[in-house]
C-alpha positions as CSV (number, residue, x, y, z in Angstrom):
1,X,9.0,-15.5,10.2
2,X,7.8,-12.9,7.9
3,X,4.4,-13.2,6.0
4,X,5.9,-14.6,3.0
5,X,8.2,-17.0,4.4
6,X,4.9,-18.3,6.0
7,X,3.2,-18.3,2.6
8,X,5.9,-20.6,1.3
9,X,6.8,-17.9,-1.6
10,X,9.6,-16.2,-2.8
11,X,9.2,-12.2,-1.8
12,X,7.5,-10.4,-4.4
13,X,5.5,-7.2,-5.0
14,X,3.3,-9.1,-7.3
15,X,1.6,-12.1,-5.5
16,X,-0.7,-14.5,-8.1
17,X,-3.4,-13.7,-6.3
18,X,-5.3,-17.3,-7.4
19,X,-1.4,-19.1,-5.1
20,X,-2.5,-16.1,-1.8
21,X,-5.9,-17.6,-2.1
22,X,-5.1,-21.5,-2.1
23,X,-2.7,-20.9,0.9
24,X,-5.0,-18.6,2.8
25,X,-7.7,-21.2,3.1
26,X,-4.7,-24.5,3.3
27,X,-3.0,-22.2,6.4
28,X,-6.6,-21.2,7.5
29,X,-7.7,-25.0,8.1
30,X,-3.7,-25.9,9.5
31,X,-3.7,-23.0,12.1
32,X,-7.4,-22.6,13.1
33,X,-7.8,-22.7,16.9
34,X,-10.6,-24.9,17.1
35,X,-8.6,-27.8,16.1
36,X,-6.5,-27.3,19.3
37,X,-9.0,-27.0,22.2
38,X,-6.7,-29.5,24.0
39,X,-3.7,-28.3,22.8
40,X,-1.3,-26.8,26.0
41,X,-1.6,-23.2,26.8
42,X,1.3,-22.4,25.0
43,X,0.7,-24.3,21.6
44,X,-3.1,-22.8,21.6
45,X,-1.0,-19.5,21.9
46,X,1.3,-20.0,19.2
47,X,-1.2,-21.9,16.6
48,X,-3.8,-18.1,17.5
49,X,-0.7,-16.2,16.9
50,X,-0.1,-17.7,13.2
51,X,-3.8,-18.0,12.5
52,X,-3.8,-13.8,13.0
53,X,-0.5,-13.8,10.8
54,X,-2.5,-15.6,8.2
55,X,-5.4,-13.1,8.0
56,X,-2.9,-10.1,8.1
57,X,-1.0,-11.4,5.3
58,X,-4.2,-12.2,3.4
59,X,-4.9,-8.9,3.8
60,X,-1.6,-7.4,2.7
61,X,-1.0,-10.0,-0.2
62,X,-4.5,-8.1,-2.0
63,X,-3.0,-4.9,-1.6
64,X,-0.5,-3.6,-3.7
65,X,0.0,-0.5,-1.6
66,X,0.0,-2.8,1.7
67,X,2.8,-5.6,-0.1
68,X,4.8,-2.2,-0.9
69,X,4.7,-1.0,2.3
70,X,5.3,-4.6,4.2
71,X,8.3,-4.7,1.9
72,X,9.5,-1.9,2.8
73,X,9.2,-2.8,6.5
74,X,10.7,-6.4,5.9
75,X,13.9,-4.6,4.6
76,X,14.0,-2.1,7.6
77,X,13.4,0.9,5.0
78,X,10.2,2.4,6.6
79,X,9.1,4.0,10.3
80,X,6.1,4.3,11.5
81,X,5.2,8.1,11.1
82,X,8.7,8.7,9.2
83,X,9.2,12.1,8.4
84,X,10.4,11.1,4.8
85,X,12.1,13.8,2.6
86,X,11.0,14.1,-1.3
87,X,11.9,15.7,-4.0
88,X,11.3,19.4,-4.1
89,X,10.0,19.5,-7.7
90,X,7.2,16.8,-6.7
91,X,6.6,18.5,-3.7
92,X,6.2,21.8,-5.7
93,X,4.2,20.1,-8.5
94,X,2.1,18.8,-5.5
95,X,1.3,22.2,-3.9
96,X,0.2,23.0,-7.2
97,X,-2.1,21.0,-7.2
98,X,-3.3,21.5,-3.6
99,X,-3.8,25.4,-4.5
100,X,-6.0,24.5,-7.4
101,X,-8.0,22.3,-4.7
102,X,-8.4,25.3,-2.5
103,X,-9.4,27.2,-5.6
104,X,-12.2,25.1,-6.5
105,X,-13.4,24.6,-3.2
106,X,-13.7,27.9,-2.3
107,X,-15.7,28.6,-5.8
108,X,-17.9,25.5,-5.1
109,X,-16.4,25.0,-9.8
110,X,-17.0,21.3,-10.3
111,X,-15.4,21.6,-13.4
112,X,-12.0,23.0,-11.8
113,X,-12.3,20.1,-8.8
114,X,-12.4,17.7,-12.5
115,X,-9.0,19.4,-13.7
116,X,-7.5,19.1,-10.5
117,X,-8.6,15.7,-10.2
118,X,-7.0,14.8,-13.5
119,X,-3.7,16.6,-12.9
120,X,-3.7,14.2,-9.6
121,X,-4.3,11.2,-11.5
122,X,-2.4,12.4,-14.2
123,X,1.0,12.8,-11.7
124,X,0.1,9.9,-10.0
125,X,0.5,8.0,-13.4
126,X,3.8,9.4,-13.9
127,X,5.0,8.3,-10.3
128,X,4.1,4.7,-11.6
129,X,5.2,4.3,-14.6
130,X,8.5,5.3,-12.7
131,X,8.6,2.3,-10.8
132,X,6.5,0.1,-13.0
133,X,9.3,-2.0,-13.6
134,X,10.8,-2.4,-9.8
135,X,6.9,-3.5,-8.5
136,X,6.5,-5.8,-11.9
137,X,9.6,-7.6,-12.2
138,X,11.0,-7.4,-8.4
139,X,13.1,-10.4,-7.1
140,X,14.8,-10.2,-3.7
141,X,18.3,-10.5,-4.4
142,X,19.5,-9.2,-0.7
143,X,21.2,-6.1,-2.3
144,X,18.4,-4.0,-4.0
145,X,19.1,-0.7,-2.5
146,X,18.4,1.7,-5.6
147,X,15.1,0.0,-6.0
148,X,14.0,0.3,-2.6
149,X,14.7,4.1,-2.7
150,X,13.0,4.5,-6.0
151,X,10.2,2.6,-4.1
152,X,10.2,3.8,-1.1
153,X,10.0,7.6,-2.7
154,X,6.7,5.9,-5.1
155,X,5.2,5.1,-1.7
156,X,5.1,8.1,0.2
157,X,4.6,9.8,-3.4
158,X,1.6,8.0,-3.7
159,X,0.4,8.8,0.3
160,X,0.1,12.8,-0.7
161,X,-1.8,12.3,-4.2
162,X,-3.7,9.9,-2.4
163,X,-5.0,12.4,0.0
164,X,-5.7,14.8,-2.3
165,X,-7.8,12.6,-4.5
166,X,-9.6,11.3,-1.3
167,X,-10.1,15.1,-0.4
168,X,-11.7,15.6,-4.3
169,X,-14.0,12.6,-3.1
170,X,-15.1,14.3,0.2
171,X,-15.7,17.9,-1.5
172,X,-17.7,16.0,-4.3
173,X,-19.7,14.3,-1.7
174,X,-20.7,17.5,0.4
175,X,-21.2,19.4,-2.9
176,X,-25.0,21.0,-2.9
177,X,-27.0,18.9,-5.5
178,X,-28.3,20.8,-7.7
């Protein structure tokens, strides 16, 4: 059973978050272990296996990055530490970027560690609106496989601007105040 199978909704990148919320706390109350003290072994087991389903999908369903990625999983699309191939103009466009990072770090130039910033944002806006339309209108239909490249390549994408941007944060936080 996958997460949202046990949700009781059709698969979607977009969950109405107000529907995640209702069934979190219905499946919270149906599956929480305290109501089975002196239930078997075995059905004590099972009802602590779903509750722990329950709280992972929570967690996934208010993520947009985690739903992607669970997707992608679901449909057998994604490894655990996958060496996945992009394109070599993003991957050019994104040592751009990382150059400029090194740039400003080394000259300590907040303004420069701003323009990188906004060339990050700025590509990772361009990734979206990309796929916008796959991760708005997305419907399992069984045979989605130009989708789930186009998504598959947002994801990982996504992964290396994220890192930069979270490497913008760290040099901004261990910046001299001045």
């Amino acid at each position: 059973m996958n997460y949202f199978e046990l949700y009781e909704m059709p698969i979607t990148l977009k969950p109405d978050q107000a529907y995640i919320k209702q069934k979190f706390y219905a499946l919270s109350r149906q599956y929480h272990p305290d109501f089975f003290t002196n239930a078997s072994d075995e059905e004590q087991a099972s009802v602590l296996e779903k509750s722990s389903m329950v709280n992972q999908a929570f967690k996934i369903f208010q993520n947009e990055d985690l739903t992607i990625h669970y997707l992608l999983q679901i449909k057998g699309l994604i490894e655990e530490e996958e060496k996945y191939k992009l394109s070599p103009d993003f991957l050019m466009e994104v040592m751009d970027i990382n150059e400029q990072l090194m740039d400003a770090e080394v000259g300590a130039d907040p303004s420069a560690l701003s323009h990188t910033e906004e060339q990050a944002k700025n590509l990772m806006g361009q990734i979206y609106e990309e796929v916008a339309p796959t991760i708005n209108n997305y419907q399992d239909k069984g045979d989605d496989g130009p989708a789930m490249k186009e998504l598959k390549d947002y994801y990982y994408k996504k992964k290396y601007l994220q890192r930069i941007l979270g490497k913008i944060v760290e040099l901004r936080n261990i910046a001299p105040r001045k």
